[in-house]
MIPAPA-792293 format. One record per residue (C-alpha): residue number from 1; residue in three letters; chain; z, y, x. Coordinates in nm, 2 decimals, padded with zeros to 4 digits. Layout:
<pts>
PT   nr  rest  kette      c3      c2      c1
PT  NUM   ALA      A       Z       Y       X
...
</pts>
This chain:
<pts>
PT   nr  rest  kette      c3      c2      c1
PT    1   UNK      A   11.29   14.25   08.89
PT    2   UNK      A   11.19   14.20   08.54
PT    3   UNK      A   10.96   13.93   08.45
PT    4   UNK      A   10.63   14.13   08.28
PT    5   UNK      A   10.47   13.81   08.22
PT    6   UNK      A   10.25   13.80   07.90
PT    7   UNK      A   10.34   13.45   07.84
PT    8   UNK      A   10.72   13.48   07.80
PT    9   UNK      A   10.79   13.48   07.42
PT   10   UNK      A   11.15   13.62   07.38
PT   11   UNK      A   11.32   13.46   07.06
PT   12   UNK      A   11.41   13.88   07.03
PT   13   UNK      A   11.06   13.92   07.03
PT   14   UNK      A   10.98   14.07   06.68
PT   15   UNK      A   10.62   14.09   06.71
PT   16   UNK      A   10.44   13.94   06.43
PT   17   UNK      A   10.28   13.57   06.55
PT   18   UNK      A   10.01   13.41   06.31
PT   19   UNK      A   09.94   13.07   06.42
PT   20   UNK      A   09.58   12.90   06.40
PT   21   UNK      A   09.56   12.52   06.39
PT   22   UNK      A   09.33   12.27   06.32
PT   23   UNK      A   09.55   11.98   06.20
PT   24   UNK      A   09.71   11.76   05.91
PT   25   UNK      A   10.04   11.91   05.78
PT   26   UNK      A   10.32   11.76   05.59
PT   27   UNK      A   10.25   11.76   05.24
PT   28   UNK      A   09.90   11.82   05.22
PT   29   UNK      A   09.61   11.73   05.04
PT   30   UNK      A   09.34   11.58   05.12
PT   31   UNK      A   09.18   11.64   04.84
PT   32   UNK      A   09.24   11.67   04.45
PT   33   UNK      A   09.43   11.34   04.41
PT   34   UNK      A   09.52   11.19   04.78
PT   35   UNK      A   09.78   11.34   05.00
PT   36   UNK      A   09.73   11.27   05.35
PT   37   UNK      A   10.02   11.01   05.43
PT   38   UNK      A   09.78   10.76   05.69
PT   39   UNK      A   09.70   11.09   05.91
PT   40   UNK      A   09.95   11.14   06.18
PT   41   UNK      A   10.08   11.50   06.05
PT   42   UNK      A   10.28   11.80   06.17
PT   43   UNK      A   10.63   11.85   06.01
PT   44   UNK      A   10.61   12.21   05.79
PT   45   UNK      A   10.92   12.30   05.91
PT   46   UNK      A   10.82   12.36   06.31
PT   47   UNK      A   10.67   12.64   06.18
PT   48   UNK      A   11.02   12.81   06.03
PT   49   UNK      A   11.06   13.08   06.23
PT   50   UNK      A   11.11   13.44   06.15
PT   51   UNK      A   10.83   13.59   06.37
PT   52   UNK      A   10.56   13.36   06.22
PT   53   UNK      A   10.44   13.51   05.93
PT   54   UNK      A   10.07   13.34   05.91
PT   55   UNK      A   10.01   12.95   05.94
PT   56   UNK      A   09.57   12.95   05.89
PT   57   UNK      A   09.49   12.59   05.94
PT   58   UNK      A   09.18   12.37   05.96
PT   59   UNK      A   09.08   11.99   05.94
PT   60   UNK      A   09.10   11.93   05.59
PT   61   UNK      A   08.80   12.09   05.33
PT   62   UNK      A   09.02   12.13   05.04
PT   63   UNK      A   09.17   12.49   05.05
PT   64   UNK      A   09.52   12.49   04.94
PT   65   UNK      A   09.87   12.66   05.03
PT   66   UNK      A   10.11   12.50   05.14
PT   67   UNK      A   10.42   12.72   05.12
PT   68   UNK      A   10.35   13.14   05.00
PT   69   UNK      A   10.56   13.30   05.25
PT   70   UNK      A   10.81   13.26   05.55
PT   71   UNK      A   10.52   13.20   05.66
PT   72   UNK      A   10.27   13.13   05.46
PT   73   UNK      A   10.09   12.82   05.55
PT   74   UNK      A   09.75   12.77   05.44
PT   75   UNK      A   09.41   12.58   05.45
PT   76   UNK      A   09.11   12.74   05.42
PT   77   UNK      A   08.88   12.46   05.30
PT   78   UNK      A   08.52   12.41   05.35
PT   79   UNK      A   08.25   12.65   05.20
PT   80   UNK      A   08.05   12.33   05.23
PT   81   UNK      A   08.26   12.14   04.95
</pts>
C-alpha cells in the first residue's frame, strides 16, 4: 500500500521547497561592521540542496544576502532600522 502521507519528503521529490527561518547563519552580519561569531549559528551549507531554492530568514535587522542562488539565502532586515 503506498504511503500517501504529506509529510514524507522524497529526496526524488522535485517540488520547489523555500525555507523560512528565524536564526543566525554562518557568515552573517550583524550589522555594517560585526559579523555574528558569539551567536550560536547555522552552518550555510545545510541548506545545499537541489530542491531548496529560497532560504528567507529572520533575527537579524540588517538585510543582506548571503549567497544569490542554489538557493538564495537571504535576510530581510528590519523596516524599523
Amino acid at each position: 500500500m503506498p504511503n500517501n502521507n504529506s509529510d514524507n519528503h522524497s529526496s526524488n521529490n522535485s517540488n520547489p521547497i523555500i525555507v523560512i527561518g528565524h536564526l543566525t547563519m554562518q557568515g552573517a552580519k550583524l550589522n555594517d561592521w560585526l559579523i555574528a561569531e558569539n551567536e550560536q549559528y547555522i552552518d550555510i551549507n545545510l541548506f545545499n540542496n537541489r530542491n531548496i531554492k529560497y532560504v528567507v530568514l529572520g533575527h537579524l535587522h540588517k538585510p543582506q544576502v548571503l549567497q544569490q542562488k542554489n538557493p538564495c539565502i537571504f535576510y530581510t532586515g528590519s523596516l524599523q532600522r
